[in-house]
C-alpha positions as CSV (number, residue, x, y, z in Angstrom):
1,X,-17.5,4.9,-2.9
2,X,-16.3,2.3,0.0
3,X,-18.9,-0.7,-2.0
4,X,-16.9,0.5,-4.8
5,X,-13.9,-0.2,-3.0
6,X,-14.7,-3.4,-1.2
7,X,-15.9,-4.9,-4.5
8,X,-12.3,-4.1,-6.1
9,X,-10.6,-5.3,-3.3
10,X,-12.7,-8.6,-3.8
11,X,-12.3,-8.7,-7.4
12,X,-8.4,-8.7,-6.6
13,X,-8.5,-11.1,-3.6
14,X,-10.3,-13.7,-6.1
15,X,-8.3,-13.0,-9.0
16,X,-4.7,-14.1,-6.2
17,X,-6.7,-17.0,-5.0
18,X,-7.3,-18.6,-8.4
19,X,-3.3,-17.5,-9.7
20,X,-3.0,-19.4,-6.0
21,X,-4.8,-22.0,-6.9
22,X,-3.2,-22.8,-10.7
23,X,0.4,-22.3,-9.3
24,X,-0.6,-24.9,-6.2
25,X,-1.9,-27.9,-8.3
26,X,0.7,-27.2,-11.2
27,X,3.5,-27.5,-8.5
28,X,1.8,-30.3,-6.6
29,X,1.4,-32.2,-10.4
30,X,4.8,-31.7,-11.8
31,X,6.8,-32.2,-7.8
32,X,4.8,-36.1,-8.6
33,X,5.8,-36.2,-11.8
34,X,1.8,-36.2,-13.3
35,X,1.7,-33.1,-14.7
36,X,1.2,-34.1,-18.3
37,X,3.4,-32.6,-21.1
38,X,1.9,-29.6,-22.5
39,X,2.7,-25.7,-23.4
40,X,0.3,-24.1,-21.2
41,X,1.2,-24.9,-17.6
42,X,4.8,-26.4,-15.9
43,X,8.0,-25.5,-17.3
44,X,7.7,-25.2,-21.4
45,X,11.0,-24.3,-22.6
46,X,12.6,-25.8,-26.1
47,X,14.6,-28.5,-23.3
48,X,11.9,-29.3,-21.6
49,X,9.6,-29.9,-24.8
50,X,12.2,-32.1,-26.3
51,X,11.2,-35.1,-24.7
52,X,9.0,-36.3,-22.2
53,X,11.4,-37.1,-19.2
54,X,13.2,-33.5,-19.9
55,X,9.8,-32.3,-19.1
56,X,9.1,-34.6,-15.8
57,X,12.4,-33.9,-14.5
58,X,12.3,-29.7,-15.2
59,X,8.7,-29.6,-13.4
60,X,10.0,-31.9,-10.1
61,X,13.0,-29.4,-10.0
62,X,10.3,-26.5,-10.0
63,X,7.4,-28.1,-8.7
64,X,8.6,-26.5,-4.8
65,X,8.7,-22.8,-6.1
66,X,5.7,-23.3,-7.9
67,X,3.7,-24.4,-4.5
68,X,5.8,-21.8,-2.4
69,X,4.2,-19.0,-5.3
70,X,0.7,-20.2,-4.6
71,X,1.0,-20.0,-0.9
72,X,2.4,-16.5,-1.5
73,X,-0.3,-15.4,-3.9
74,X,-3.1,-16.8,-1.3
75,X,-1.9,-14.9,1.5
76,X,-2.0,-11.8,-0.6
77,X,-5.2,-12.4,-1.2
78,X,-6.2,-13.2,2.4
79,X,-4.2,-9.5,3.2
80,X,-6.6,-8.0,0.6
81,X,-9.9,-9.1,2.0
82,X,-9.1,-8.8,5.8
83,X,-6.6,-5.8,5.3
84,X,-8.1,-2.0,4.9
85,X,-6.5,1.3,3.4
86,X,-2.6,1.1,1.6
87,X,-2.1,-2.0,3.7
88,X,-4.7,-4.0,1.0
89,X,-3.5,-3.2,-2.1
90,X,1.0,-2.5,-1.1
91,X,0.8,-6.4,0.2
92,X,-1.1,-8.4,-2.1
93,X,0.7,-6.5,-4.6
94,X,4.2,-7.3,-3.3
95,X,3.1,-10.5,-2.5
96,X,2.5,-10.9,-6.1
97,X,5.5,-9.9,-7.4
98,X,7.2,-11.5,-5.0
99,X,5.0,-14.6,-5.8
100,X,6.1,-14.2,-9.9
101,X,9.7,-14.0,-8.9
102,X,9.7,-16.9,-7.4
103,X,8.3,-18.6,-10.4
104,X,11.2,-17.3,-12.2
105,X,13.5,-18.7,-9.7
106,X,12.4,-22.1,-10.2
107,X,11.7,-22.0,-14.1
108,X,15.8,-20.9,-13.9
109,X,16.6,-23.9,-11.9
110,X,14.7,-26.4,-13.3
111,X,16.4,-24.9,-17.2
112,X,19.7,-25.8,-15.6
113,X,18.8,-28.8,-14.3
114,X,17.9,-30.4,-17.5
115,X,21.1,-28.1,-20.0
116,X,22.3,-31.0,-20.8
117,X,19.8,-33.7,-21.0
118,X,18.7,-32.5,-24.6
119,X,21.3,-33.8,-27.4
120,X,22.7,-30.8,-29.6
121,X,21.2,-30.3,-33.0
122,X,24.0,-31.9,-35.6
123,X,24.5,-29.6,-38.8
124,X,24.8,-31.3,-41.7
125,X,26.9,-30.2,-44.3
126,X,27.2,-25.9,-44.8
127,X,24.5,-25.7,-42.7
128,X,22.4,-23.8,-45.1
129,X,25.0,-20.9,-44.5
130,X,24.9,-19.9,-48.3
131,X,21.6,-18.9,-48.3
132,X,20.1,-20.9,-50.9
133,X,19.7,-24.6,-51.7
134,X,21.4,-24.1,-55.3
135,X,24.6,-22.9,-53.7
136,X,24.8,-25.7,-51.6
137,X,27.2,-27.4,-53.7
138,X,29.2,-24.3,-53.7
139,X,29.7,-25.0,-49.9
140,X,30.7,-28.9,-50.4
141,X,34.4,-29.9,-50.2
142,X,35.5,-30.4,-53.8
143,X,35.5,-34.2,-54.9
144,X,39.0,-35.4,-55.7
């Protein structure tokens, strides 16, 4: 039962270390400005896929949180490996969530930071607020 043990609490320990290890370089590459523009890692909302400077800008502004997550998650998984009984599993687990808040956090400030850097979509005519394209003329001004 304990090798059973000792190998989950491993299994957990590595699995913080490399969540440690993603948030670290992803915050270290966007706080520079080189984290390239892409859906996977960084800040990816609609703003800060719009262009490529909304993107730079959103992953500076979160780039600190993201680092500050990855030093959380690696002490949780330092807790898990040198830590025995509730104590290994109650703090790399807070740690975590603790660790995912703080992701949040900065994916929140970093949205605000760049609200208004994307223009707003311009409607064009109705809109498309008839609900088909051959009552679109219905929704045009009439021609005097």
């Amino acid at each position: 039962m304990a090798l059973g043990y000792a190998a989950g609490v491993f299994v957990v320990a590595m699995i913080l270390f490399v969540l440690a290890a993603v948030a670290v370089v992803t915050g270290v590459l966007g706080l520079t400005g080189t984290l390239p523009g892409n859906r996977y890692f960084g800040v990816h909302t609609d703003e800060a896929l719009a262009s490529e400077e909304a993107f730079r800008l959103a992953n500076r502004v979160a780039g600190p949180t993201s680092i500050g997550a990855g030093v959380l998650l690696a002490a949780g998984g330092v807790v898990a490996l040198v830590a025995g009984g509730l104590a290994a599993i109650l703090v790399p687990g807070g740690a975590a969530v603790i660790a995912f808040l703080t992701l949040g956090a900065g994916a929140n400030a970093a949205a605000q930071a760049i609200e208004g850097l994307a223009p707003a979509e311009q409607v064009g005519g109705c809109g498309s607020a008839c609900g088909s394209c051959s009552l679109r003329d219905a929704c045009e001004p009439a021609a005097h």
